[in-house]
N, C-alpha and C positions, 0 to 999 in steps of 0.2 A: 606703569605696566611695561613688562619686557617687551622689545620688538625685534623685529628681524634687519638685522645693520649691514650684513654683508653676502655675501655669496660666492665664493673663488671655489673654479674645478682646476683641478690638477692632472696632468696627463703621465701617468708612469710608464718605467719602462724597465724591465729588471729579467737573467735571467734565470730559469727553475729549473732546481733540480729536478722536480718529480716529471718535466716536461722534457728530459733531454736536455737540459740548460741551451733550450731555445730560448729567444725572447719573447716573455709577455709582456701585454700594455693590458693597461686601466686606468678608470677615472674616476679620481677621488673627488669628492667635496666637500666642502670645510662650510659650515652656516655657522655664524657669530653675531650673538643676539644684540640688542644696546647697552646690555650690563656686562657685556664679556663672557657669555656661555658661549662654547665651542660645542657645535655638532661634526658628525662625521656619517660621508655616505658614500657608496660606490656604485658604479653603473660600470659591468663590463664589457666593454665596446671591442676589445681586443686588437683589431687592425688598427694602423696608423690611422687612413682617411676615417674611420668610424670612432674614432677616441676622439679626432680636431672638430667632427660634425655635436659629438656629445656637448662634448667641452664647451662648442658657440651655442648651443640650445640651451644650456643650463645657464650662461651667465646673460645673454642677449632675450631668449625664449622666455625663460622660465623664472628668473631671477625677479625681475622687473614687478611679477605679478605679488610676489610674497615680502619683496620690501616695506617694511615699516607694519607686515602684520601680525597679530599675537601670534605666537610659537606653540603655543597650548594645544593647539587642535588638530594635528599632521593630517587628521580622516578632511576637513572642511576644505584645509589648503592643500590636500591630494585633489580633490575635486575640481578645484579652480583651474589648476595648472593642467589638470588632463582636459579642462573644455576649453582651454589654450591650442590643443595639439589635435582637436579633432579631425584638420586638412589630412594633415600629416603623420599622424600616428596612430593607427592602432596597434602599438606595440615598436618593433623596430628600434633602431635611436632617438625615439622618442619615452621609449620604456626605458631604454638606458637612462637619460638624461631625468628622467621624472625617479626612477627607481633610486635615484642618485640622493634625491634634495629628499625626498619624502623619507630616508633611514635615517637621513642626516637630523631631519625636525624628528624622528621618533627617539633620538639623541636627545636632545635638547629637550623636550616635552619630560624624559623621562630623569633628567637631571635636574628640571624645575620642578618636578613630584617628590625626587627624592626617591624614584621608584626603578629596582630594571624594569629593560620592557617587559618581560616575561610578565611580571604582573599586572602592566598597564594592559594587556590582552588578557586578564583574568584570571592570570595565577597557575602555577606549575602543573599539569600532566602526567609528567614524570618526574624522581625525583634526580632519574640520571637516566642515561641512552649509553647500552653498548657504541665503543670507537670503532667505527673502519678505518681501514686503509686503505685509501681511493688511490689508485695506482695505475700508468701504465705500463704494458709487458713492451719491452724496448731494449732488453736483452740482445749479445751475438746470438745465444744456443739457450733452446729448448732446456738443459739442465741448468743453466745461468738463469734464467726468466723461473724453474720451479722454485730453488735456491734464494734467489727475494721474496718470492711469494709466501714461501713457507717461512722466512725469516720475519713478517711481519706477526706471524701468531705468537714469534718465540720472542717478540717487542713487547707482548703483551696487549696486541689488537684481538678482540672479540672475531672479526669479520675480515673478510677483502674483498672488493670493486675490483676488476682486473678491464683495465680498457685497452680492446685489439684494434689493430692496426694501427697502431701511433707512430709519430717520428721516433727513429732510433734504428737500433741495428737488426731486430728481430721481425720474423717473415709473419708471424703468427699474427692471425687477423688474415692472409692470406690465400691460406688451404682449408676447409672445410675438414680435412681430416687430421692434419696435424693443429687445427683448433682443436677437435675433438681430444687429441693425444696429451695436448697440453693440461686440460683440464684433467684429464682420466692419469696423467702422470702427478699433477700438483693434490689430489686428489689418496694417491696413493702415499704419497709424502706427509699427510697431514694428518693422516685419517678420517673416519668416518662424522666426525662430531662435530668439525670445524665449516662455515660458513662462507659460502666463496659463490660470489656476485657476476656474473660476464656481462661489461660493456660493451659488446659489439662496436659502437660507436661512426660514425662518420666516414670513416674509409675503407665501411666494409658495404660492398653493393650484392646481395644475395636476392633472388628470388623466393616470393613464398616458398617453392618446393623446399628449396635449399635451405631455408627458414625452418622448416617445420622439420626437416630430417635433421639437422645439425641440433637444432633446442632438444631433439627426442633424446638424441644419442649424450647431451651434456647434462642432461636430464638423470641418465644413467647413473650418475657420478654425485647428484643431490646439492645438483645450483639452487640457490636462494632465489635467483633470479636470473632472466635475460633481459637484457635492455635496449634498445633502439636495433633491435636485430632488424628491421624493414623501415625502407623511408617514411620519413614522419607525416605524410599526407596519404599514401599507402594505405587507408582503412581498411578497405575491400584486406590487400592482405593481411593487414591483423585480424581482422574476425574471420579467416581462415586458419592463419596461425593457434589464436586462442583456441579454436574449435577442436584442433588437433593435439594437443599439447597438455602436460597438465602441468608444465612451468608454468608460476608468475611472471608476467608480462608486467616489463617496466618501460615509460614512453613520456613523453610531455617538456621534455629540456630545451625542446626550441620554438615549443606555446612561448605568446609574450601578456597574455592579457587571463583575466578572469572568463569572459565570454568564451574564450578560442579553450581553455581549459574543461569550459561547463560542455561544449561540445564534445569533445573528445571523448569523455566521461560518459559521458549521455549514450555516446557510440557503442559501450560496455567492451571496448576492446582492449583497455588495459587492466592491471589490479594494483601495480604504482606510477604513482603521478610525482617525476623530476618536476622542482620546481625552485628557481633562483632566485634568491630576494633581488639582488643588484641586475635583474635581467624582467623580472615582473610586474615595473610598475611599484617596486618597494616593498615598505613591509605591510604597507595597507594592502597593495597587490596581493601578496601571498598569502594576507588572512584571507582576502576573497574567495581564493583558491582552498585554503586549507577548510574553509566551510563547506565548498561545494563538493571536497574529498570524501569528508563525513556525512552528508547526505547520501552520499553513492556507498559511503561502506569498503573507501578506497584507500590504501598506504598513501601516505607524502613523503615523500625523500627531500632532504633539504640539499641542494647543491652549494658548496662551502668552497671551490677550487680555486681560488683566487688569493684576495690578501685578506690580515685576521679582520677588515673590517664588516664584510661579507661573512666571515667563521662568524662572526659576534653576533651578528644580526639574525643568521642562522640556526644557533645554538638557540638563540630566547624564542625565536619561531617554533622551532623543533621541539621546546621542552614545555611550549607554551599548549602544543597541538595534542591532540588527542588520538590522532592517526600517524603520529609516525613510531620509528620502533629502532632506530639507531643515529650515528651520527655520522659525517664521513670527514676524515682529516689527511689533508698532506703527509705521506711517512718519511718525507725527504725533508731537511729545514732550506728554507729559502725567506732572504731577509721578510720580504714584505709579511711576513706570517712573525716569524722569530725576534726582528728585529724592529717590523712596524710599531708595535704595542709594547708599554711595558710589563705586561703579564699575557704573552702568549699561552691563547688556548690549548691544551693538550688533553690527555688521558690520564688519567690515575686507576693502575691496575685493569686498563680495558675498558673502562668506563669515561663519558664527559659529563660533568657536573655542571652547576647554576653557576653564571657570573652575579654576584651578589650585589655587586654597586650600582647605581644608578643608569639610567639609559642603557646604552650598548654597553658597559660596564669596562670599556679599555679608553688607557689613556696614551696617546698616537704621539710617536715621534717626528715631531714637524723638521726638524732636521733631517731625518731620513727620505720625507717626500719632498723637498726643496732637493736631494741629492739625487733620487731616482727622477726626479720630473726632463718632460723632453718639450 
């Protein structure tokens, strides 16, 4: 019978286009059975000290528990390793590190069936999901920042995610009213038919009021959605927001666990739930979650913003789920997506498709994370 022989995390470091060609970090990990099956998993830790803390919990923490045991069952040895971390983790770099081995065994579990995941979770959903272009506006000028935007529908994306106040050279994210102008001018450039997402995102601090007039007014323009417009513990103001509002409310990207997700949900103050396999606790994590969505009658968004190993594990979530309704893709190439895998995910005519082959269904250039590693 197969066993589990090894365990090595990888600490990357690369920079992206879609990000400003900042640099980002991640942490890969490689599980290699006794017969020689390669898994693959990611946990995105992002900063330097939070990648080296991943890194020691998965090889020191987490490793020690699942050596030598069958690979078959990622649900039985997600258990074990999460009643390892109960001091220390409920969620944090501890859902990194567990998020990490747990995609890596749903790898390998799905190479010894012979099966993608997609089916080991019960079989397709969908038979494909509208592409986004998850993007951020980091433009000098307001007509530069419309000009990509609207160049991604003419790439052949269904959608766009537009995340304000990012690094880069653009203010937007900034002003409440030239956010509003930016939408009512990308808006005007695209027409009436096309689908366009605002991630407020992290470095925007607005007030309910400011919350609820700025959603009304981008509201005007017929957003898909608003997302993390109010800090993420901020209840009180979300279900002043929602009340107000007749945007979809999107939230839950810096949830780490099943529980922390069943709350929020429970609070009825969103209608999508962001949700990261390499951030969740895995992909056992995020069935948790995508269960608890469809009880409530709620969108799952899969977040994919990292490398294709994360896109992959995403993709068979997303197509596996019964709540979600698109997909979201890097529109910039950046190796770890392009050059990770030898069949990077993409679009075909606007749409993402099944990966067909077994497990995560990509096979990883181990030369290229020996070169990206720090």
């Amino acid at each position: 019978m197969s066993k589990i022989a090894r365990v090595d995390a990888k600490i990357l470091a690369y920079p992206d286009a879609n990000d400003f060609n900042n640099i980002r970090r991640t942490v890969l990990v490689r599980v290699e059975t006794s017969d020689g099956i390669a898994g693959w998993g990611e946990g995105i830790a992002m900063w330097p000290e939070a990648c080296k803390a991943t890194a020691l919990i998965v090889e020191e923490g987490l490793a020690p528990l699942i050596l030598g045991e069958d690979p078959s069952n990622p649900r039985a040895l997600w258990r074990k390793m999460r009643g390892q971390t109960w001091w220390y983790g409920e969620g944090g770099i501890a859902g990194f590190a567990l998020s990490a081995i747990d995609m890596a065994l749903w790898d390998i579990a799905g190479k010894v069936a012979g099966k993608p995941i997609y089916e080991m979770l019960g079989g397709l959903s969908h038979e494909r999901l509208p592409a986004n272009a998850s993007a951020h506006v980091n433009k000098a000028t307001m007509a530069a920042c419309v000009d990509e935007a609207a160049g991604f529908f003419q790439a052949g994306f269904n959608s766009v995610k537009l995340g304000l106040a990012k690094k880069g050279l653009s203010d937007i994210g900034g002003n409440p009213d030239k956010d509003v102008a930016f939408i009512a001018a990308l808006r005007a450039a695209v027409g009436p038919d096309k689908e366009i997402l605002v991630d407020i995102g992290n470095g925007v601090r607005w007030d309910v009021e400011t919350a609820i007039d700025v959603t009304r007014r981008m509201g005007e323009y017929g957003i898909g959605w608003i997302e993390e417009p109010l800090y993420p513990t901020d209840w009180d103001g979300y279900r002043r927001l929602k009340a107000a509002v007749d945007v979809p409310i999107a939230a839950g990207e810096r949830e780490w666990t099943a529980a922390g997700y069943k709350h929020l949900l429970e609070a009825g103050i969103v209608d999508v739930v962001g949700v990261d396999p390499a951030r969740v606790e895995g992909i056992t994590g995020f069935s948790l979650v995508d269960d608890l969505a469809g009880e409530h009658e709620k969108t799952v968004n899969a977040h994919a913003w990292s490398t294709a190993v994360t896109t992959a594990a995403s993709l068979h979530l997303s197509l596996a789920s019964p709540n979600t309704r698109l997909f979201e893709l890097k529109p910039f190439e950046v190796a770890v997506q392009q050059d990770l895998v030898s069949d990077p995910i993409w679009h075909v005519n606007g749409f993402v498709y099944p990966i067909g082959r077994p497990g995560l269904g990509i096979s990883v250039n181990e030369d290229l994370v020996r070169q990206l590693s720090v």
